[in-house]
C-alpha positions as CSV (number, residue, x, y, z in Angstrom):
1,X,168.2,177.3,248.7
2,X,165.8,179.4,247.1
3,X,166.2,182.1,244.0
4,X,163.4,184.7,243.5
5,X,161.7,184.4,239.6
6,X,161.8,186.3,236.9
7,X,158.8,188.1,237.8
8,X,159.6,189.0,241.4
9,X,160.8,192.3,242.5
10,X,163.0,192.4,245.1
11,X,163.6,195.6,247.3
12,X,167.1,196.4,249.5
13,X,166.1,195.7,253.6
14,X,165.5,199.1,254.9
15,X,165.3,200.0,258.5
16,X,163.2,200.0,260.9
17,X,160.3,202.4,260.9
18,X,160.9,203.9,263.9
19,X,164.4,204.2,263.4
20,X,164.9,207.6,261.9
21,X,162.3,209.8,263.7
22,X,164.1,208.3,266.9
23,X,167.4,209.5,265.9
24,X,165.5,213.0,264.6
25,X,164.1,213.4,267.7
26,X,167.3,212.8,269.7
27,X,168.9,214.9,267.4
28,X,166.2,217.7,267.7
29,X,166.3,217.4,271.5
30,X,170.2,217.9,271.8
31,X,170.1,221.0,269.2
32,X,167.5,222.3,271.8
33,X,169.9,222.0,274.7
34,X,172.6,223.5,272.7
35,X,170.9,226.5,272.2
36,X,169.8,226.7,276.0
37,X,173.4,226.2,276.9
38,X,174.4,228.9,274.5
39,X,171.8,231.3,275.6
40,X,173.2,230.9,279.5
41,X,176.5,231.0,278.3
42,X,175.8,234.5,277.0
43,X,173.9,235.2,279.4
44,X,177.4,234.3,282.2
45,X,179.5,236.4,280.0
46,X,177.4,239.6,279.9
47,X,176.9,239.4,283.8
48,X,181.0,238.6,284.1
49,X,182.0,241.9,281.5
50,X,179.5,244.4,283.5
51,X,180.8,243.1,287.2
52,X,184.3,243.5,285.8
53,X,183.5,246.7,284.8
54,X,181.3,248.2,287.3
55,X,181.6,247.3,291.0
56,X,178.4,248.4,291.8
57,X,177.2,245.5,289.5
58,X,177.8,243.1,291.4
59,X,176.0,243.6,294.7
60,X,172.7,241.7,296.4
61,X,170.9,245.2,295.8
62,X,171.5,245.6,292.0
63,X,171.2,241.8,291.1
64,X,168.0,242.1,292.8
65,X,166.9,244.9,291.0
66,X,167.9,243.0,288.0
67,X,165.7,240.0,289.0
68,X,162.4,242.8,289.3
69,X,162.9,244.3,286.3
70,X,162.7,240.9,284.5
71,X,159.8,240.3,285.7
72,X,157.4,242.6,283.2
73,X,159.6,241.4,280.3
74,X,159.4,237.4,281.6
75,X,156.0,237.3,281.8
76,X,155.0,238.7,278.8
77,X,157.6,236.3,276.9
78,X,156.0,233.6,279.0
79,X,153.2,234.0,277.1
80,X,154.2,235.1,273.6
81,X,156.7,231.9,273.8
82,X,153.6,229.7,273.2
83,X,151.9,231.9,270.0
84,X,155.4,231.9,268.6
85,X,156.1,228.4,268.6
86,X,152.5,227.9,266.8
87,X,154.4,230.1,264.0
88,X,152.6,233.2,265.3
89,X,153.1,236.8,266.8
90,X,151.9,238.9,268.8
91,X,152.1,242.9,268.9
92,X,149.0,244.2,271.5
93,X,151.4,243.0,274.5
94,X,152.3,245.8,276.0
95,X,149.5,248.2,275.5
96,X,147.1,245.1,276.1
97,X,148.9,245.3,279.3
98,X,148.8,249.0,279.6
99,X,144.7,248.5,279.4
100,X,144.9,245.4,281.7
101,X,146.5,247.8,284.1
102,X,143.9,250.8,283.7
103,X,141.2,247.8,283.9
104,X,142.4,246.3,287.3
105,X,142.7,250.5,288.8
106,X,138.7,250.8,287.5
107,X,137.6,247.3,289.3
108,X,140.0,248.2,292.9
109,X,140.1,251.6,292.9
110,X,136.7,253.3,291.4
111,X,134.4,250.2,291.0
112,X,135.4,249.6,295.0
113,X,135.7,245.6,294.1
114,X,137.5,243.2,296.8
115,X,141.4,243.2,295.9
116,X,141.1,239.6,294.5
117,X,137.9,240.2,292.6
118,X,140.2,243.3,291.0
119,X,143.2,240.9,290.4
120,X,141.1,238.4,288.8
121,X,139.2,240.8,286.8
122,X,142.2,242.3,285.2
123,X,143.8,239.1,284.1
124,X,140.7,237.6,282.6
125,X,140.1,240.9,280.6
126,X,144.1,239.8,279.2
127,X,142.9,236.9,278.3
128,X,139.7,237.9,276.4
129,X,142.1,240.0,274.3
130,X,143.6,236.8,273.5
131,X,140.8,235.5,272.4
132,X,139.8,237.9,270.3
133,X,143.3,237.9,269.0
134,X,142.8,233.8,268.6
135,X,139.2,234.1,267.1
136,X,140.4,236.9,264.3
137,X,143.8,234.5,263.6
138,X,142.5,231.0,263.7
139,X,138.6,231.8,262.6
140,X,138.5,235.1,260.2
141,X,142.1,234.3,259.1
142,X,143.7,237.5,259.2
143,X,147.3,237.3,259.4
144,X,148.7,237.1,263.3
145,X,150.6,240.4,262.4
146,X,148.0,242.4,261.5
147,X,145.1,241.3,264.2
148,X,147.5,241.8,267.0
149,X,149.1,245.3,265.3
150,X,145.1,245.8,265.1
151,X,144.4,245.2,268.5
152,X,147.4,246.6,269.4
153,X,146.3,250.3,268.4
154,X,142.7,249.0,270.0
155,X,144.4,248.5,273.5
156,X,146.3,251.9,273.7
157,X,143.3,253.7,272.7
158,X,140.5,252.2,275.1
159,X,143.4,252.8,277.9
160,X,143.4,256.3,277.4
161,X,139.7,256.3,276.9
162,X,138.9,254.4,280.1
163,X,140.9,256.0,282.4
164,X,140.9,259.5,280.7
165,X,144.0,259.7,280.4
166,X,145.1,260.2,283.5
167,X,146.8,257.3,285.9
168,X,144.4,255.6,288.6
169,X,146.2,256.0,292.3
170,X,146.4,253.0,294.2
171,X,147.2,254.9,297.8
172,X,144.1,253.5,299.7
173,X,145.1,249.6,298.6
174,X,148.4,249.1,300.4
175,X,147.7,245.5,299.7
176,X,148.2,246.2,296.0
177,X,151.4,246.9,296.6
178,X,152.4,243.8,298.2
179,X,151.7,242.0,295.2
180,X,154.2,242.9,293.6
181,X,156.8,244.9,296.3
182,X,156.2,242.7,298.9
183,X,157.7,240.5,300.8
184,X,156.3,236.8,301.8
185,X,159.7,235.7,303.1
186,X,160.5,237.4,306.8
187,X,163.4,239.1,306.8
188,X,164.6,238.9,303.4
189,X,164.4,241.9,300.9
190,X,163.5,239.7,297.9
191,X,160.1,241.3,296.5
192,X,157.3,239.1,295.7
193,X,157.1,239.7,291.9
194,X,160.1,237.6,291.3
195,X,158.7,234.4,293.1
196,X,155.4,234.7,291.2
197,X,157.2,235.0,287.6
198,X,159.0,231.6,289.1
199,X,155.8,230.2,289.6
200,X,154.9,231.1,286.5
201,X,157.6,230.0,284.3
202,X,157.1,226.5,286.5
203,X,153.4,226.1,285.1
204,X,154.3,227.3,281.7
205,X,157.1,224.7,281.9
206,X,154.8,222.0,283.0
207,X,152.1,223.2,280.1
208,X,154.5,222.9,277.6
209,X,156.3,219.8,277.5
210,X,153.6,217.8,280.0
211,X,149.7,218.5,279.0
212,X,148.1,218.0,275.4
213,X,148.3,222.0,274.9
214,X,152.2,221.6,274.5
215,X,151.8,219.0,272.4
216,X,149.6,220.4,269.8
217,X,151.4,223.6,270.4
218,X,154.6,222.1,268.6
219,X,152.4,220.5,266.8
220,X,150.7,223.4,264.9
221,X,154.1,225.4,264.4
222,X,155.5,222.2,262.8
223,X,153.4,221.5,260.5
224,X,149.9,223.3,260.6
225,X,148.4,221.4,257.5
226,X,149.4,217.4,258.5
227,X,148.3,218.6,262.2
228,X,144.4,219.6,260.8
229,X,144.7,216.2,258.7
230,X,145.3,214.7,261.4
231,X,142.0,215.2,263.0
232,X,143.2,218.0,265.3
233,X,141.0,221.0,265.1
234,X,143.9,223.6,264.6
235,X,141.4,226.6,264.8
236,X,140.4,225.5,268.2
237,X,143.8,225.2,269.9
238,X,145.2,228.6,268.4
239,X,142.3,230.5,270.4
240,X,143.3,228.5,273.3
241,X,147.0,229.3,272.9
242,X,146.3,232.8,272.4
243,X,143.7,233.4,275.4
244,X,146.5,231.8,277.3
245,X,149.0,234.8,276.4
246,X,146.3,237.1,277.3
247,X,146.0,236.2,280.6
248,X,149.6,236.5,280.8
249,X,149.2,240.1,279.7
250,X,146.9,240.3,282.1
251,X,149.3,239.2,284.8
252,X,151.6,241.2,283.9
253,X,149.3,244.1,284.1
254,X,148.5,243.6,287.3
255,X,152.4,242.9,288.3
256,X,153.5,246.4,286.5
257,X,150.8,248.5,287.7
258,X,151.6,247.1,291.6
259,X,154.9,248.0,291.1
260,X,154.3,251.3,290.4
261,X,151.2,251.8,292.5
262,X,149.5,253.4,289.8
263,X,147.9,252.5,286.4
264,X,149.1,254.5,283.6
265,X,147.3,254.1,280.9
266,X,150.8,255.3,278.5
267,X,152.8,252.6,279.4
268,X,153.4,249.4,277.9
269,X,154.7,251.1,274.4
270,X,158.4,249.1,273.3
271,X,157.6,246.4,275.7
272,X,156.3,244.0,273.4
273,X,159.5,244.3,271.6
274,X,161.2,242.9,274.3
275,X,159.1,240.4,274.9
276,X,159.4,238.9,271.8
277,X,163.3,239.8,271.4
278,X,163.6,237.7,274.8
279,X,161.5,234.6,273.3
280,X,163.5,234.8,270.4
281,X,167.3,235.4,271.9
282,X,165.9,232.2,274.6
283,X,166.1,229.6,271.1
284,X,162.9,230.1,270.3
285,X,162.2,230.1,266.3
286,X,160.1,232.5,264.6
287,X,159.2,229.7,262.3
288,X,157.6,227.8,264.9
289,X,157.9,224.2,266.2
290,X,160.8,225.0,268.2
291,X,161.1,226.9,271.9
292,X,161.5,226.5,275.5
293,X,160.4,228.0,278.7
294,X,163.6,227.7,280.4
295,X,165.3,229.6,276.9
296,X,162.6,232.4,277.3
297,X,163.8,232.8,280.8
298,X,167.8,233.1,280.1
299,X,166.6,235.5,277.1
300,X,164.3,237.8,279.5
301,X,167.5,237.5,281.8
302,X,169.6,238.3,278.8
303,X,168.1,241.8,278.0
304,X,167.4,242.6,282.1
305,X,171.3,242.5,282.4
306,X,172.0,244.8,279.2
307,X,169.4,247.3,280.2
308,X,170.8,247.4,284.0
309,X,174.6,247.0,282.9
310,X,174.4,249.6,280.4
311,X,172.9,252.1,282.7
312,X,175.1,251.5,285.3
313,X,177.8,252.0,282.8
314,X,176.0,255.4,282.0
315,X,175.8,254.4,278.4
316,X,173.3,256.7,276.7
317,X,170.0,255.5,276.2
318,X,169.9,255.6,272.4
319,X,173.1,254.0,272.2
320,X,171.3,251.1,274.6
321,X,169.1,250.7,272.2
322,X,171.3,250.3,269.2
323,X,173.0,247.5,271.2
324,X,170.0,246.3,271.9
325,X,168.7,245.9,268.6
326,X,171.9,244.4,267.9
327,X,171.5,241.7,269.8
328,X,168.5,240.7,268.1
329,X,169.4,240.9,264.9
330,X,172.4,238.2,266.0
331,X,169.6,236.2,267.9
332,X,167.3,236.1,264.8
333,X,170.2,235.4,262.2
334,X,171.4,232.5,264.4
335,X,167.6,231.5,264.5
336,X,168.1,231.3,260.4
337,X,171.7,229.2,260.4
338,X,169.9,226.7,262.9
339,X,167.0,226.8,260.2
340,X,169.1,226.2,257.6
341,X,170.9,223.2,259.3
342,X,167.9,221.0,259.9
C-alpha cells in the first residue's frame, strides 16, 4: 500500500465529463415538453369553455374557420420562431407581408407573369427583406428592434407607393384563389391554406431540430459569443435565419392576398404582434436558445381560438384585445419564472 508525499496534491474524484451536460440536456429537453404540454393544455381548455358556452362553437364549419384563420398568424410565427430563438425580433412582418402581397398583384395581375412565376416572385421579394433585415442586424449591427421597426415603416410605405394605394383585383386569375380557398381533396370543404401551413410547420420542424441551421440556430441564442469562438461565423447564419423569415413573409403574402382575392396594400398592421405573441405563448423565449415548432403551432392555435370564441361570444372588440394582451403578458412572465429556474 501506497501513501501520497508531502509534496503531492491530491484532488476529490469528480465525475465524468459528460455527465452533467447529459443530465442538463435531459433536463432541458423535459422542461421543453412541459411547456408544450402546458401550451396544448391551454389551448384544450379554451376550446372546452367557448364550446360550453356557445353551440355554434363547436361545429365542422367554425372549427374550420378557425383552422383558416390560423394560417396568416402560423406562418408568420413560423418564421419569426427562428429569429427569436437567435435572441432576435422582428417588427416588418406584417406590412413586409402587406408589400409581399401588392408585389405578387404587380407580377400576376399588371406585369401579366405566369401564376408560378408571380408566386415565386412574391416570396423571394419576402425573403430579400430578410436579408436586408439580416445584413443591417448581423453586419451594421443595429439593434434587431430598430432595423426591423425601420424596415417596418419601409414596407408600409413602398406598399402604398407601389400599388397607389389602391388594392390590385385578382378577378381574371381564378387560379389565385385556389391557392389558398381551394380545395385539393374531392369532396371535402377543407381549403388548401391549411394543408400548406402543415407542410410548412413539417419543414420548419425538420429545419430545426434536423439540419445544421437548427443547430447553430440554438446555438447563437445560447450563447452568441462562445458560438463566434467557436469558429462559427455568427454574422453569416443570422442573414441566413433572417432571409428564411422573409420568405415566410412572403408566403404568407401570397396566402393572405389569395384569400382575399385582392392585395391591399393597408393590411398587415397588428399582425406582427400576433405573430410574435403566438411564438412566445408556444414556449418560445425571448432570450433566445429555447423554442419549438410544434409550441409555435399550439400558440398560433391558442390566439385563433380567442379571436373566433370571443366573437362568437360577441365580446366587443376592444375588450378582445385587452384579453388578448392579457394573455401575453401571462405568456411572457411565465417565459421569466422558466428563466429564472434554470
Amino acid at each position: 500500500m501506497t501513501t501520497p508525499s508531502a509534496g503531492t496534491i491530491t484532488s476529490p474524484a469528480s465525475p465524468p465529463p459528460t455527465e452533467q451536460p447529459a443530465n442538463e440536456g435531459l433536463t432541458g429537453r423535459l422542461r421543453s415538453r412541459l411547456q408544450q404540454f402546458l401550451a396544448f393544455a391551454s389551448l384544450i381548455v379554451i376550446f372546452a369553455v367557448f364550446a360550453i358556452a356557445s353551440p355554434n362553437f363547436l361545429t365542422y364549419g367554425n372549427v374550420t374557420a378557425i383552422l383558416f384563420s390560423t394560417v396568416v398568424i402560423g406562418t408568420l410565427a413560423l418564421g419569426t420562431t427562428f429569429v427569436i430563438i437567435t435572441g432576435g425580433i422582428d417588427l416588418s412582418l406584417g406590412t413586409g407581408m402587406a408589400l409581399c402581397a401588392v408585389m405578387s398583384g404587380v407580377f400576376i395581375v399588371n406585369m401579366d407573369l405566369p401564376l408560378g412565376v408571380g408566386v415565386l416572385g412574391a416570396i423571394l421579394f419576402g425573403g430579400l427583406l430578410g436579408f436586408v433585415n439580416g445584413v443591417n442586424i448581423a453586419i451594421l449591427k443595429i439593434p434587431p428592434f430598430i432595423a426591423t421597426l425601420a424596415m417596418m415603416l419601409v414596407a408600409q410605405g413602398l406598399a402604398l407607393v407601389v400599388s397607389h394605394s389602391a388594392p390590385i383585383y385578382f378577378n381574371d386569375t381564378p387560379g389565385y384563389f385556389a391557392i389558398s380557398t381551394g380545395n385539393l381533396i374531392p369532396g371535402v370543404q377543407f381549403p388548401n391554406a391549411v394543408l400548406i401551413l402543415a407542410v410548412l410547420a413539417v419543414i420548419s420542424g425538420i429545419l430545426l431540430n434536423k439540419t445544421i441551421l437548427g443547430r447553430y440556430t440554438y446555438s447563437i441564442g445560447s450563447n452568441e459569443e462562445a458560438t463566434s469562438l467557436s469558429g462559427i461565423s455568427v454574422r453569416k447564419w443570422k442573414i441566413i435565419v433572417y432571409t428564411l423569415a422573409g420568405l415566410f413573409i412572403g408566403m404568407a403574402g401570397v396566402l393572405i392576398s389569395a384569400r382575399l382575392g385582392s392585395a391591399q396594400p393597408a393590411t398587415g398592421a397588428g399582425y406582427e404582434l400576433q405573430a410574435i405573441a403566438a411564438v412566445v405563448i408556444g414556449g418560445t423565449s425571448l432570450a433566445g436558445g429555447k423554442g419549438s415548432i410544434v409550441g409555435t403551432i399550439i400558440g398560433a392555435l391558442i390566439i385563433s381560438v380567442l379571436n373566433n370564441g370571443l366573437q362568437i361570444m360577441s365580446i366587443p372588440q376592444e375588450w378582445q384585445n385587452v384579453i388578448l394582451g392579457c394573455v401575453i403578458l401571462v405568456a411572457v412572465y411565465a417565459d421569466m419564472l422558466r428563466k429564472r429556474e434554470s
